[in-house]
N, C-alpha and C positions, 0 to 999 in steps of 0.2 A: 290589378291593372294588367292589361293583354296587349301586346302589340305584336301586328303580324308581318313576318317579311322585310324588316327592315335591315340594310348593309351592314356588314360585321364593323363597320367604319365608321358607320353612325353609333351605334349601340358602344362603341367604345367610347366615343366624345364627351368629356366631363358635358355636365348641362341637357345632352340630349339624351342618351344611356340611364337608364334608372340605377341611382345610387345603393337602393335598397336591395335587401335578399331577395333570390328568387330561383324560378327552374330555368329551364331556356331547352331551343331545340335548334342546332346547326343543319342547315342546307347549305351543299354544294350544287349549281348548277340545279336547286328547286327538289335533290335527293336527302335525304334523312341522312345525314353521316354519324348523328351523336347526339343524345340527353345528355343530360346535366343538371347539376343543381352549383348555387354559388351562395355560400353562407356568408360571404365577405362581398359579396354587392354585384347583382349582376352587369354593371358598367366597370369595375375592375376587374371583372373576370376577361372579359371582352376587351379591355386595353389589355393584358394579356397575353391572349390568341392574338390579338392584331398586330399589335408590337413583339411579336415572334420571340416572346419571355423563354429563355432555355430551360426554366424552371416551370412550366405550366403543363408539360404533359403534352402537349399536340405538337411540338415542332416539324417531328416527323411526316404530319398528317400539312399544317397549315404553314402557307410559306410563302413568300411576295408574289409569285406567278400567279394565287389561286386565293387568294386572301379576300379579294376585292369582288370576289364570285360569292362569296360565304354570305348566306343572310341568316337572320336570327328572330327567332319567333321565341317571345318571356313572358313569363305570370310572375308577379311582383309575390312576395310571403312572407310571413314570420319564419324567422333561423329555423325554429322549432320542425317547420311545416316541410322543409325542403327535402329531408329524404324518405316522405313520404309520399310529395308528388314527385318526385324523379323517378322511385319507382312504377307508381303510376302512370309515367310518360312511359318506363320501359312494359308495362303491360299494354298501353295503347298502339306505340308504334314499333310492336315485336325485340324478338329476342335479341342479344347482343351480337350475334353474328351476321345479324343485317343492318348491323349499324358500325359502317370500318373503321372509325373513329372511335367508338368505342372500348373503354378497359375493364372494365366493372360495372354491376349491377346492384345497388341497394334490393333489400329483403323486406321491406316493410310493410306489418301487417294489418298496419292504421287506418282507422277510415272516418279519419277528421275532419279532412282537407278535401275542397273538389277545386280537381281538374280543369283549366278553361280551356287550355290549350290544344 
């Protein structure tokens, strides 16, 4: 499953956020900030960033001014499959230094999983 564009607000919302594993891509302002992958469920990853978790890694980046601008584009997946398409998101939408949100890149050399995203 693919959904594109919708609010980092929604995509956190128990019920509308997909419960399941998956990849995901953060826009700010409709700009590529960050891939990812969430092996514990892309709707908890996303409450999260949205609930400005100190433990999630973005605080720095996401934050009540700009939060509400964040939308999020996901491909649902097997645990298994996620950091093969993360990497795949990062050969699609270039190297980590175009993405400022970004800390790390997965290596992986799988070609299991396709990309919808």
């Amino acid at each position: 499953m693919t959904d594109f564009n919708i609010p980092l607000k929604n995509a956190a919302k128990s019920g509308i956020g997909p419960a399941s594993s998956g990849v995901y891509i953060l826009r700010l302002n409709g700009r590529v900030m960050k891939v990812g992958s969430a092996a514990i469920g892309i709707q908890k990853r996303m409450q999260q960033y949205y609930d400005l978790n100190p433990f999630c890694g973005l605080n720095r980046h996401i934050n009540k001014e700009n939060r509400d601008s964040i939308s999020v584009t996901y491909q649902t997946c097997l645990p298994s499959a996620c950091e093969e398409l993360e990497s795949k998101l990062f050969d699609k939408y270039g190297p980590i230094h175009l993405m400022p949100w970004a800390t790390r890149r997965p290596n992986c050399t799988q070609n299991q999983y396709t990309l919808l995203i």
